[in-house]
C-alpha positions as CSV (number, residue, x, y, z in Angstrom):
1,X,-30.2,-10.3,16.2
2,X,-31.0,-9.6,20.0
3,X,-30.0,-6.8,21.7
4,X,-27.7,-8.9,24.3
5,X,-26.0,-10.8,21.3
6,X,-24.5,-7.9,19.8
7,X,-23.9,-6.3,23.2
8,X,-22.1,-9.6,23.6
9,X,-20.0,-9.8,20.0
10,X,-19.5,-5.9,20.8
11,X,-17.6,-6.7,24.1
12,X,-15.2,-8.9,22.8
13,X,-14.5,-7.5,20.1
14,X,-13.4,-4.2,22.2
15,X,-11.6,-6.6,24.7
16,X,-9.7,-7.8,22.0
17,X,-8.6,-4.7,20.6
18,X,-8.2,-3.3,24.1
19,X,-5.7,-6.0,24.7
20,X,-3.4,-4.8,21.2
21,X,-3.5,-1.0,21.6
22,X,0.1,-0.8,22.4
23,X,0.5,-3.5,20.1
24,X,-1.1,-1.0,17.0
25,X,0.6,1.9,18.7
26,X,4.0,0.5,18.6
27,X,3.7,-0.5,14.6
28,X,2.4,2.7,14.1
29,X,5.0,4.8,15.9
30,X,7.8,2.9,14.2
31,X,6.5,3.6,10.5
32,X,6.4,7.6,11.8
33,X,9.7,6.9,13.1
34,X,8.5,7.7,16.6
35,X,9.1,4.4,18.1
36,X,10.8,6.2,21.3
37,X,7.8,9.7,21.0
38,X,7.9,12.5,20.0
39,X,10.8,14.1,18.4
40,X,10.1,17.5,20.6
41,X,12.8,17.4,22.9
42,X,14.1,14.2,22.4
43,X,18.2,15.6,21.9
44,X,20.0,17.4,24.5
45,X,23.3,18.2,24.8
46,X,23.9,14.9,27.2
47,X,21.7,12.2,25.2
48,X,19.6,12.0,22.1
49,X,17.3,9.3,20.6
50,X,17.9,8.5,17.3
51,X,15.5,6.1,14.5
52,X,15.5,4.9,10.7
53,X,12.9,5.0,8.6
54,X,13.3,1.4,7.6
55,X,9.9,0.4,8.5
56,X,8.4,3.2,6.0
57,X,11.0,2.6,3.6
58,X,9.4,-1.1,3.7
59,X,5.9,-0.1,3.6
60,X,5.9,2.8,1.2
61,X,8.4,0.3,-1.1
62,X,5.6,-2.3,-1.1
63,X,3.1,0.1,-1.5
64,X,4.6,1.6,-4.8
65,X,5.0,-2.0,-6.1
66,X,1.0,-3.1,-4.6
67,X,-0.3,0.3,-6.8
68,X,1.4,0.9,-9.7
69,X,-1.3,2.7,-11.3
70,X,-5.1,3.1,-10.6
71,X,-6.9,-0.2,-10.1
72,X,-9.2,-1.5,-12.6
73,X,-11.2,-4.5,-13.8
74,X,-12.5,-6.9,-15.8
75,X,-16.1,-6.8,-16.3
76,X,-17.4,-10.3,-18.3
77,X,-20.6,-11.6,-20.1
78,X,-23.6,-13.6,-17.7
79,X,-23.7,-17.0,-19.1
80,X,-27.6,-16.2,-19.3
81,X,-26.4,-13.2,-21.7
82,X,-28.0,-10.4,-19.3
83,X,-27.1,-6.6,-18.7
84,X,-23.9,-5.3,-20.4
85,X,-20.3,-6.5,-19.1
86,X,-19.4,-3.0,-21.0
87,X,-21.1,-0.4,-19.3
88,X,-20.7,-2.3,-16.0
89,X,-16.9,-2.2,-16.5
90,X,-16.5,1.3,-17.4
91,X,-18.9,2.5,-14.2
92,X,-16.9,0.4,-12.1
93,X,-13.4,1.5,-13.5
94,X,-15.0,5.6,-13.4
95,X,-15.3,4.8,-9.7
96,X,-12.4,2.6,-8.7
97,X,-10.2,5.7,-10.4
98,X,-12.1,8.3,-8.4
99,X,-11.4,6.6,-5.0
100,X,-7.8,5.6,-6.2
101,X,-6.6,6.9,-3.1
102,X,-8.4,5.1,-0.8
103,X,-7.3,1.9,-2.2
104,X,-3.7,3.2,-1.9
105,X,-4.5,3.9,2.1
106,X,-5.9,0.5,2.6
107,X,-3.1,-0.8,1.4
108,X,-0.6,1.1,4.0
109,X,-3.1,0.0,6.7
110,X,-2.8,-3.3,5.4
111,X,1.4,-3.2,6.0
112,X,1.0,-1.7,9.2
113,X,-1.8,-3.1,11.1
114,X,-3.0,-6.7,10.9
115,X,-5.1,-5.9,7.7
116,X,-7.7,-3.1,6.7
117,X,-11.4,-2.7,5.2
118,X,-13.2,-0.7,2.5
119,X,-16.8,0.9,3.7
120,X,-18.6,1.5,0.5
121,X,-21.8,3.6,1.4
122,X,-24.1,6.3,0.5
123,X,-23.4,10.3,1.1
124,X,-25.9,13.2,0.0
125,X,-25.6,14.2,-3.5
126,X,-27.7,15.2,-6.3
127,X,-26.3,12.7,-8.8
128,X,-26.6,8.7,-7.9
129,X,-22.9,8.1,-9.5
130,X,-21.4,10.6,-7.1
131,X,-23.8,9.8,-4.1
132,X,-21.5,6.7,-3.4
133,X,-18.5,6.7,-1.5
134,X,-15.9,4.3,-0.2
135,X,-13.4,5.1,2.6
136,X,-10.3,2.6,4.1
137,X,-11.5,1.8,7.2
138,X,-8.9,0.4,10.3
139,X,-9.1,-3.3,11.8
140,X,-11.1,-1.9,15.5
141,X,-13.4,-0.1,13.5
142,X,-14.7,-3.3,11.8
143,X,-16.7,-6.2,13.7
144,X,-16.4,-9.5,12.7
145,X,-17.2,-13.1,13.1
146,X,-14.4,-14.8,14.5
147,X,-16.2,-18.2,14.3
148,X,-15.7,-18.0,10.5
149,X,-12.7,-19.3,8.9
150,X,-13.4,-17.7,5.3
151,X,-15.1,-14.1,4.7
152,X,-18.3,-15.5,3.4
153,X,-18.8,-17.7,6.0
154,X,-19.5,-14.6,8.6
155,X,-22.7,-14.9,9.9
156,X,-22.2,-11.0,10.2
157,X,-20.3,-8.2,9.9
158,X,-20.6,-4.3,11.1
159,X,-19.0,-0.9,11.1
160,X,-18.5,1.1,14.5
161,X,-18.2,5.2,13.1
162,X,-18.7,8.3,15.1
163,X,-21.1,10.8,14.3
164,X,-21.3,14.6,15.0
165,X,-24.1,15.0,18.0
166,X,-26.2,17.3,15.6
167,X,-25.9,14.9,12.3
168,X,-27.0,12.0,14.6
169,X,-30.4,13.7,15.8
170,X,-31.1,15.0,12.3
171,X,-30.7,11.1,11.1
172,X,-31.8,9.4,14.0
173,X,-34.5,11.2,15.7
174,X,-34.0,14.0,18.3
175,X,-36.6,12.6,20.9
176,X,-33.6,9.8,21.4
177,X,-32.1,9.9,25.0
178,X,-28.7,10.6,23.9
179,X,-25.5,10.7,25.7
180,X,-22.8,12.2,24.1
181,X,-19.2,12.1,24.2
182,X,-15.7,13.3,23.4
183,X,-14.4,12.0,19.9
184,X,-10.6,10.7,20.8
185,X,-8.5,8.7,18.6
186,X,-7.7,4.7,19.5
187,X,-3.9,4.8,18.9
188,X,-3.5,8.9,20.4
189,X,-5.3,7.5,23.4
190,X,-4.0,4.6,24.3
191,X,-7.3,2.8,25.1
192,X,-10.2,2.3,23.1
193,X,-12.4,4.9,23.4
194,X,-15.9,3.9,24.7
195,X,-18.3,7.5,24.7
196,X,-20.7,5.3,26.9
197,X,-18.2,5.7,30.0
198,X,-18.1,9.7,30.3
199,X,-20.8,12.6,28.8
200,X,-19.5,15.5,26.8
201,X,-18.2,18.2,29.5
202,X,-21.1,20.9,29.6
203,X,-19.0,23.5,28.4
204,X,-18.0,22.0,25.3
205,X,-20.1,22.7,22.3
206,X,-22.5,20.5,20.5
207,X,-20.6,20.9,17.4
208,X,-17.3,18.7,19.3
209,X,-20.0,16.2,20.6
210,X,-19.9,12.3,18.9
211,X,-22.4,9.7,19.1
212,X,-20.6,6.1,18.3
213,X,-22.7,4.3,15.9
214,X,-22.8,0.5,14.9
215,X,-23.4,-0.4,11.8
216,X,-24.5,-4.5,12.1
217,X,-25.2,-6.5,9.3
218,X,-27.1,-9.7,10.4
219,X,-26.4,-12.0,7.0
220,X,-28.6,-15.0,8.3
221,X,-31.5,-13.1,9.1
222,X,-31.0,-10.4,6.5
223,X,-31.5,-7.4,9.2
224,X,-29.2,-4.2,8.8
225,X,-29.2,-2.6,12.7
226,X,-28.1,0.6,14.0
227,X,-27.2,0.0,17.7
228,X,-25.1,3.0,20.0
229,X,-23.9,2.6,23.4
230,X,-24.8,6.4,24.1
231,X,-28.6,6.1,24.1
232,X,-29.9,6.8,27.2
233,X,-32.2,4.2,27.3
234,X,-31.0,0.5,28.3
235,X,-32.4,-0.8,24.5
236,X,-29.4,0.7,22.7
237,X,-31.2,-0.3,19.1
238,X,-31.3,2.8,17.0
239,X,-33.4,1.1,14.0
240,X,-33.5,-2.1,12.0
241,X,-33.8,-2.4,8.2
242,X,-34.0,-5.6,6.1
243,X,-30.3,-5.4,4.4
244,X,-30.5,-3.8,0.6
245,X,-28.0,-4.6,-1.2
246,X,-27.8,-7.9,-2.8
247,X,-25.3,-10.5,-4.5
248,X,-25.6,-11.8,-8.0
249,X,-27.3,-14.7,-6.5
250,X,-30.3,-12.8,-4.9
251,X,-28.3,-12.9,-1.2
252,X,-27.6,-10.1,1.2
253,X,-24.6,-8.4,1.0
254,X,-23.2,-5.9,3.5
255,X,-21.0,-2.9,2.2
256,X,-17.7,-3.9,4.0
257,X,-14.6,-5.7,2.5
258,X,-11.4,-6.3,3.4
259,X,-7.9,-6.1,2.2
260,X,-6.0,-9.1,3.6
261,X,-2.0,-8.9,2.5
262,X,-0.9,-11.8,4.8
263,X,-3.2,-14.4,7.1
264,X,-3.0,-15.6,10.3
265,X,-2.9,-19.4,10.6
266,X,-5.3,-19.6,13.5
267,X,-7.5,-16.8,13.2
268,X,-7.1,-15.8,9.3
269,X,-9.6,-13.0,9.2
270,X,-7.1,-11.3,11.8
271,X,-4.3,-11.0,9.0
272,X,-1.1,-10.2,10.0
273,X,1.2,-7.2,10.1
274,X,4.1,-6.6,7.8
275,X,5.6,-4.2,10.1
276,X,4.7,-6.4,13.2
277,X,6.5,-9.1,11.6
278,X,9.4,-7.3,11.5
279,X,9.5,-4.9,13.9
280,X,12.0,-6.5,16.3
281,X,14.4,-5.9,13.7
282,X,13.3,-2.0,13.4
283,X,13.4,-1.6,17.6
284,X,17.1,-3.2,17.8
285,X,18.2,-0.8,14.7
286,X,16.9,1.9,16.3
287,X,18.5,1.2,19.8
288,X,21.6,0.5,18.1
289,X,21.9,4.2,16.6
290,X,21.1,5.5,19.7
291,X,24.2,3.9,21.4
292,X,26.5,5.0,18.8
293,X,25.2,8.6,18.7
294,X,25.6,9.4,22.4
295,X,29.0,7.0,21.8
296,X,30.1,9.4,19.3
297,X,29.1,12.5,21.7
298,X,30.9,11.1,24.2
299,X,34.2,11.0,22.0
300,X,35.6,14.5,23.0
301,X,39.2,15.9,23.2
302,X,40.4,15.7,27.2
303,X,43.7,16.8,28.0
304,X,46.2,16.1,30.9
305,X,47.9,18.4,32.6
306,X,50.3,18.7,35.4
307,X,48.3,20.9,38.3
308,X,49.3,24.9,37.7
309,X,50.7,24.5,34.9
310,X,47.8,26.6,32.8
311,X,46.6,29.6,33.8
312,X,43.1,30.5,32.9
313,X,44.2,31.8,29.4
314,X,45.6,28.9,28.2
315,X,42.9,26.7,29.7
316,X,40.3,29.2,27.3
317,X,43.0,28.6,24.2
318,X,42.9,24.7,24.7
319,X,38.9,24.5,25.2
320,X,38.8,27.3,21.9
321,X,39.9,24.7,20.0
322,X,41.6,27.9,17.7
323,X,43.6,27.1,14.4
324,X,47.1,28.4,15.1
325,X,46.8,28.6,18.6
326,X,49.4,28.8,21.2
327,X,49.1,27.6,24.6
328,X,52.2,28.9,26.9
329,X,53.4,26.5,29.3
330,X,55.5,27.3,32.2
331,X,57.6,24.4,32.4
332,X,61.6,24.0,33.3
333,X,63.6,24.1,29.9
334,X,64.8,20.9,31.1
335,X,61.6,19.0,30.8
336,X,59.5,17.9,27.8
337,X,56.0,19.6,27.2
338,X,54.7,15.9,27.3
339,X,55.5,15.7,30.8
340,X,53.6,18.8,31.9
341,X,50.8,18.4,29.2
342,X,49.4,15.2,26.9
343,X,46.5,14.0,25.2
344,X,43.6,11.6,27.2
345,X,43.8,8.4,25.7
346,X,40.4,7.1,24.3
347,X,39.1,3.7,25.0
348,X,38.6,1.6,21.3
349,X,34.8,1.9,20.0
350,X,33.6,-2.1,19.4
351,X,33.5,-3.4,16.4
352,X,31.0,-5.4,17.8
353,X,28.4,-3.5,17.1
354,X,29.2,-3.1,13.5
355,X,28.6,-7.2,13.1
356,X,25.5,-7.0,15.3
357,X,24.1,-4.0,13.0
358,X,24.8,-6.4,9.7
359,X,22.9,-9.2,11.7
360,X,20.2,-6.7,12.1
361,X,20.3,-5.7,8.2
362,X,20.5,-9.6,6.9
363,X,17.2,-10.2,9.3
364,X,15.4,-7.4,7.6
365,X,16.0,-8.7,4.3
366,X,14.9,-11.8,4.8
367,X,12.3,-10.7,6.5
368,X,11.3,-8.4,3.9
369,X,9.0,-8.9,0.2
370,X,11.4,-6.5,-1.5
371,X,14.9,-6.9,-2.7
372,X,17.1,-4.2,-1.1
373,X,17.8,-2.4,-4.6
374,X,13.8,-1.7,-4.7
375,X,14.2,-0.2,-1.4
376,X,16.8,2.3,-2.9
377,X,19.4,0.3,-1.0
378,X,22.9,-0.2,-2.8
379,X,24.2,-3.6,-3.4
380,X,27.2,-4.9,-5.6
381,X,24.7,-7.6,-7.1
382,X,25.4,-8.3,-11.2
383,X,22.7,-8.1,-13.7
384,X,22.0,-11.3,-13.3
385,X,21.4,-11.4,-9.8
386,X,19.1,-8.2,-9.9
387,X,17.0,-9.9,-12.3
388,X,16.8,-13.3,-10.5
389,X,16.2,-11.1,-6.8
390,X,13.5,-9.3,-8.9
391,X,12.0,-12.1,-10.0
392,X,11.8,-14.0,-6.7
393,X,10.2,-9.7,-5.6
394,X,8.1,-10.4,-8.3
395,X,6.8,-13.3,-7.1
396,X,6.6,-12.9,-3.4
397,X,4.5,-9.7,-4.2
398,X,2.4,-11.0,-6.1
399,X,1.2,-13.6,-3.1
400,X,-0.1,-9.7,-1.7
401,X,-1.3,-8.7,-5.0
402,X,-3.8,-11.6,-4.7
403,X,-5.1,-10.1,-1.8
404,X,-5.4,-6.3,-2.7
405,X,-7.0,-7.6,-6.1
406,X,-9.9,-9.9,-4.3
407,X,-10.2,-6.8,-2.2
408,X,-10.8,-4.7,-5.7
409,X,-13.2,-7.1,-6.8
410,X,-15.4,-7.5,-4.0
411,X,-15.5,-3.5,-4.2
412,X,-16.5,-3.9,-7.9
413,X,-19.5,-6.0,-6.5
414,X,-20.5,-4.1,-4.1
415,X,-20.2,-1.0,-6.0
416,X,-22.4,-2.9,-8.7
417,X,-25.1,-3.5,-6.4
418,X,-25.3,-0.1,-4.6
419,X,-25.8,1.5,-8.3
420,X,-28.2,-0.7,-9.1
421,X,-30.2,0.2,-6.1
422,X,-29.9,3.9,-6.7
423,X,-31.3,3.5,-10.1
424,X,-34.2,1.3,-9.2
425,X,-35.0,3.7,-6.9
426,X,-34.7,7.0,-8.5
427,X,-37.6,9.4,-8.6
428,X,-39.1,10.3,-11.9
429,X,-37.7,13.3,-13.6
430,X,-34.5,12.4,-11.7
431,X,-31.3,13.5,-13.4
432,X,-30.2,10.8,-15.8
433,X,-26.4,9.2,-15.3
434,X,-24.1,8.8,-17.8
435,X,-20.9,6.6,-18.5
436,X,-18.9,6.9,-21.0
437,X,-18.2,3.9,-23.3
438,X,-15.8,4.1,-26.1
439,X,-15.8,7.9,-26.0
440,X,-20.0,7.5,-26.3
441,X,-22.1,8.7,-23.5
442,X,-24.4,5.8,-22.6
443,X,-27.3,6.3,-20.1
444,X,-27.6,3.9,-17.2
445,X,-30.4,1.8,-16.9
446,X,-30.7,-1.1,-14.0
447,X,-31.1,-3.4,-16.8
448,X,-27.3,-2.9,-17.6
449,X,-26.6,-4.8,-14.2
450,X,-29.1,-6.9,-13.7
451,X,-26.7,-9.9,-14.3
452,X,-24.2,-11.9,-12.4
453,X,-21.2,-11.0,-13.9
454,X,-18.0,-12.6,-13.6
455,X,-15.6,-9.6,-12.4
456,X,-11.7,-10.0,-12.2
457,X,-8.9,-7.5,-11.0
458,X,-7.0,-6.4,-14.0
459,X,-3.4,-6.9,-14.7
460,X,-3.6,-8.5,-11.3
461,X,-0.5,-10.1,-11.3
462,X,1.0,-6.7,-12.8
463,X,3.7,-4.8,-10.5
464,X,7.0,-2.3,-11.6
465,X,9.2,-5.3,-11.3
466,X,7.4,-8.2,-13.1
467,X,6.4,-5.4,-15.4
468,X,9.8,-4.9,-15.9
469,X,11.0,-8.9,-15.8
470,X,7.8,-9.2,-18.6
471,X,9.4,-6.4,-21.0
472,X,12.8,-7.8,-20.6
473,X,12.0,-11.1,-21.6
474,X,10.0,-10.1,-24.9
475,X,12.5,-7.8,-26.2
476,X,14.6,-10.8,-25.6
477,X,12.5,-13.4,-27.2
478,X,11.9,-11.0,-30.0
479,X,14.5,-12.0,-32.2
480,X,13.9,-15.7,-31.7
481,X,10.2,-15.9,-31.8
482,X,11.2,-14.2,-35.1
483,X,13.0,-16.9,-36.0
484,X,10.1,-19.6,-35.8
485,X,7.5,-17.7,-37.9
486,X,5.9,-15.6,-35.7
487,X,4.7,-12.5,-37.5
488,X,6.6,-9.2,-36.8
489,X,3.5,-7.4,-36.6
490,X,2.1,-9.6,-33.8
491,X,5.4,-8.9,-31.6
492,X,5.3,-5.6,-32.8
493,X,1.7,-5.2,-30.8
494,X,2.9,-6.8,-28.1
495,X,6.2,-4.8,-27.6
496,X,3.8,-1.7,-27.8
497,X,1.1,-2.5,-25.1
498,X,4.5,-4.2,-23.6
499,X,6.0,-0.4,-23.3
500,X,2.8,1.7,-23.5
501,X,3.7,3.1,-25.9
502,X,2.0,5.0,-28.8
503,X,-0.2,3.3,-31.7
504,X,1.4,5.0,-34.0
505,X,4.4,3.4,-33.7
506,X,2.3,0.2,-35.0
507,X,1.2,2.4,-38.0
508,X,5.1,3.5,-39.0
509,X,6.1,-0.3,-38.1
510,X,3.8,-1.5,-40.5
511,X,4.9,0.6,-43.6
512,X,8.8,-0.7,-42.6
513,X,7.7,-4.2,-42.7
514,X,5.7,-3.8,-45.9
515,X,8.5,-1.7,-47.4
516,X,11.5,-5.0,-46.2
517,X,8.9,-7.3,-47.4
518,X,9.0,-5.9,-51.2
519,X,12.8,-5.1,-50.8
520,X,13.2,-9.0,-49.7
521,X,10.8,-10.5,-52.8
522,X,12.6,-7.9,-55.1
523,X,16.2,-9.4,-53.7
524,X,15.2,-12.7,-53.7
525,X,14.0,-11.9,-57.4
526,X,17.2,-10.9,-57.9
527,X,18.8,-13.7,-56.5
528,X,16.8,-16.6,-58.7
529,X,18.4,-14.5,-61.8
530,X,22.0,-14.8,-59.8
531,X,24.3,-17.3,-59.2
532,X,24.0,-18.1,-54.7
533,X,26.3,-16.6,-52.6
534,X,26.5,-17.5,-49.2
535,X,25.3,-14.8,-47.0
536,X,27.3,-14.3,-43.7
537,X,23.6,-12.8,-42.1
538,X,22.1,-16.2,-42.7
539,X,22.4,-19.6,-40.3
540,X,21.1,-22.6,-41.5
541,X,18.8,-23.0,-44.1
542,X,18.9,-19.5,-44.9
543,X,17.2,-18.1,-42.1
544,X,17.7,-15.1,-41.3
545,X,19.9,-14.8,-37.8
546,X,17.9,-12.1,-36.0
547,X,16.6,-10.5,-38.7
548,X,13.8,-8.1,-39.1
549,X,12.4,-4.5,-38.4
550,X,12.1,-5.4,-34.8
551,X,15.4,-6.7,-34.3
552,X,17.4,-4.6,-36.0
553,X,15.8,-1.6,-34.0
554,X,16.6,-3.6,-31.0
555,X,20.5,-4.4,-31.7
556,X,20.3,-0.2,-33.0
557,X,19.3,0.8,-29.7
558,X,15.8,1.8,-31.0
559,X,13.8,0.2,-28.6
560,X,14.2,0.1,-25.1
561,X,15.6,-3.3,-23.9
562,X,13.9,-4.1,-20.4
563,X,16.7,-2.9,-18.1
């Protein structure tokens, strides 16, 4: 790539993300509920500002249903039968556990701003599992090509980072001509930050000193370049490297990926912001609370009087507000107090703004993923209805689930190739890694990944609600799947992994089954030497109605019934 193309796909990318600073501000403040600043001397005695935290009750909601638990995946076979799917999974799931909470802030960054990225790269330590990292990475930190419609179309991709002054010259060279600069933050500041436009003030030290770094992946021509506006020189190329990582197909692969909850329709690998979408809806809810608070402040006790008729004693009693008070008034005993002294009348609060606030609330809920009960919200809803909003929850979460769990398995891949570099590439008498594998410590080898494995999110249509839709309908469909033959101990497993709940209760299951099994053939021994007797248990043909271990424990409360 020449230097003036990427000074050229660098420029408008920082135009770009110039133009929607306020825009990312905005979404952000609202989350933090500081869509109006600061809360430091936001209320004074004559007018406060007051905000919700609907949009983080939105985001963190989704969040909770996005990450139920630490992501994972399914590792399978090559169809040429290379490596081991096994050992593959459990590195993978060792790592994806280990940077659980990076997933989970991708995920925010995801609801907030337009979409979000994962950085998997290399750090300094001894071992080659803990050497790489991964970090959620925000939209103006990632360069993209915006001629591509799909990710793998890009003909390339990079990462802009900042570096301490002194880490730079220990990786880069000191003999570069460097310019340094201030580190500030793109939302704090306002603008985007370019370190190119001003040097470091002489006075502050090296130590405070960043040197903005682009990472450029050039996937046609398979070049990895460092390029930084702050080199002195007018080249601005750092250092080029042929790219090392590699797909299961032999291709180059750079260490980005992103997380993509919701797409543009023109510009998909822009996405599109949860909170942006709704955050009309958050500004009018938190003007609206605003006008009511300083309404309600202005709702204070005025009196009229006739002039005179307090002195300052009884002006002090009346302002007091004391229980038991008595205010004198000097008044002819042929006049009523009410002539000399009465109440201010107040002026009717609208109801007006009651409506407009329950406009504002519908608008949010349609606006929103999440039915308002898994947003802690109270409704007067009937079972039924829970379970049908949850369901249609279910579903519409599960549209974003499909995003975060192409996200985790492009991370898998990446991951994947990354280790297998390390390996290959390991000095001799370098410490050997181990992964567990069925409680068996298995020592990595590159030929356990040299495959192209077919890698899948796991449980990846799995959130708390369709979890909890899932376990409802099995306990059930129990009774009936009873009912057509299905064996007990096949539900029985199921209603275990179901619950997660322990093996053993398989193991006791069994022996009650085998034990109603011989108490049935001994009864039904009994019953050949008998005459028949209609059984009021029984339906037609003599099948049992409900019957069993697992539904008796069911109708006894035993087991837990999905709600």
């Amino acid at each position: 790539m020449k230097i003036q193309d990427i000074r050229t796909i660098i420029g408008a990318h920082e135009t770009y993300w110039d133009s929607r600073s306020a825009e990312m501000r905005a979404f952000s403040n609202v989350y933090k509920a500081q869509m109006f600043g600061d809360k430091t001397g936001r209320m004074t005695a004559e007018f406060v500002t007051i905000e919700t935290s609907d949009a983080y009750g939105v985001v963190e909601s989704t969040v909770s249903s996005l990450f139920p638990k630490a992501p994972s995946v399914v590792v399978g076979a090559d169809v040429s039968d290379k490596g081991s799917p096994e050992v593959a999974q459990s590195a993978i799931n060792q790592f994806l556990f280990d940077k659980a909470i990076q997933v989970e802030t991708a995920l925010r960054y995801a609801l907030i701003f337009p979409c979000s990225f994962f950085k998997v790269g290399l750090q300094e330590r001894d071992s080659a599992l803990d050497s790489i990292n991964m970090k959620a990475v925000k939209p103006w930190d990632i360069l993209l090509d915006m001629d591509a419609e799909q990710w793998d179309d890009q003909r390339f991709v990079g990462h802009r980072y900042y570096l301490p002054f002194s880490q730079a010259k220990q990786q880069f060279g000191s003999k570069q001509g460097w310019n340094a600069g201030i580190k500030t933050d793109f939302l704090e500041a306002g603008k985007k930050r370019r370190s190119t436009e001003s040097s470091a003030p002489e006075e502050v030290s090296e130590a405070l000193q960043y040197i903005e770094v682009w990472e450029i992946y050039d996937l046609l021509e398979d070049e990895m370049c460092f390029y930084s506006p702050n080199l002195s020189t007018s080249e601005g190329i750092i250092e080029k490297h042929k790219i090392l990582f590699r797909k299961g197909d032999g291709s180059p692969l750079a260490p980005i990926v992103p997380m993509y909850l919701a797409h543009d329709v023109h510009t998909p690998l822009r996405g599109m912001s949860t909170v942006g979408r709704q955050y009309d809806a958050f500004f009018e809810i938190n003007n609206l609370r605003t006008v009511w608070a300083n309404g309600v402040r202005r709702d204070v006790r005025m009196y009229l009087a006739r002039k005179g008729i307090l002195d300052e004693e009884s002006k002090a009693i009346l302002a007091e507000n004391r229980d038991m008070s008595v205010v004198e008034l000097d008044i002819p005993p042929d006049q009523s107090p009410n002539t000399a002294l009465s109440p201010m009348g107040k002026i009717p609060y609208s109801s007006d703004h009651s409506i407009y606030k329950a406009e504002i609330r519908s608008d949010l809920d349609r606006g929103s993923l999440m039915a308002p009960f898994t947003r802690g919200q109270a409704t007067m809803a009937t079972a039924t209805e829970i379970s049908a909003m949850a369901e249609y929850t279910a579903s519409e979460i599960g549209k974003q689930a499909k995003g975060r769990d192409e996200a985790i398995r492009m991370v898998a891949e990446v991951y994947l190739s990354l280790l297998t570099h390390l390996l290959e590439t390991q000095p001799k008498g370098a410490k050997k890694e181990v992964v567990l594998l069925n409680k068996k410590p298995i020592v990595l080898t590159p030929e356990h990944f040299s495959a192209k494995f077919k890698i899948v999110a796991a449980d990846g249509s799995s959130t708390p609600i369709s979890g909890l839709i899932q376990k409802q309908q099995l306990t059930e469909l129990a009774p009936m799947l009873m009912q057509l033959g299905v064996p007990q101990q096949a539900i029985l497993e199921e209603i275990v992994n179901a619950y997660n709940l322990p093996e053993k209760f398989i193991l006791d299951a069994q022996e009650a089954i085998q034990k109603q099994e011989e108490a049935a053939a001994q009864q039904a021994q009994q019953a050949q030497q008998a005459p028949q007797m209609p059984n009021p248990e029984e339906g037609a043909g003599g099948i049992p109605v409900g019957g069993g271990a697992i539904a008796a424990a069911i109708r006894g409360g035993q087991l837990p019934q999905g709600r």
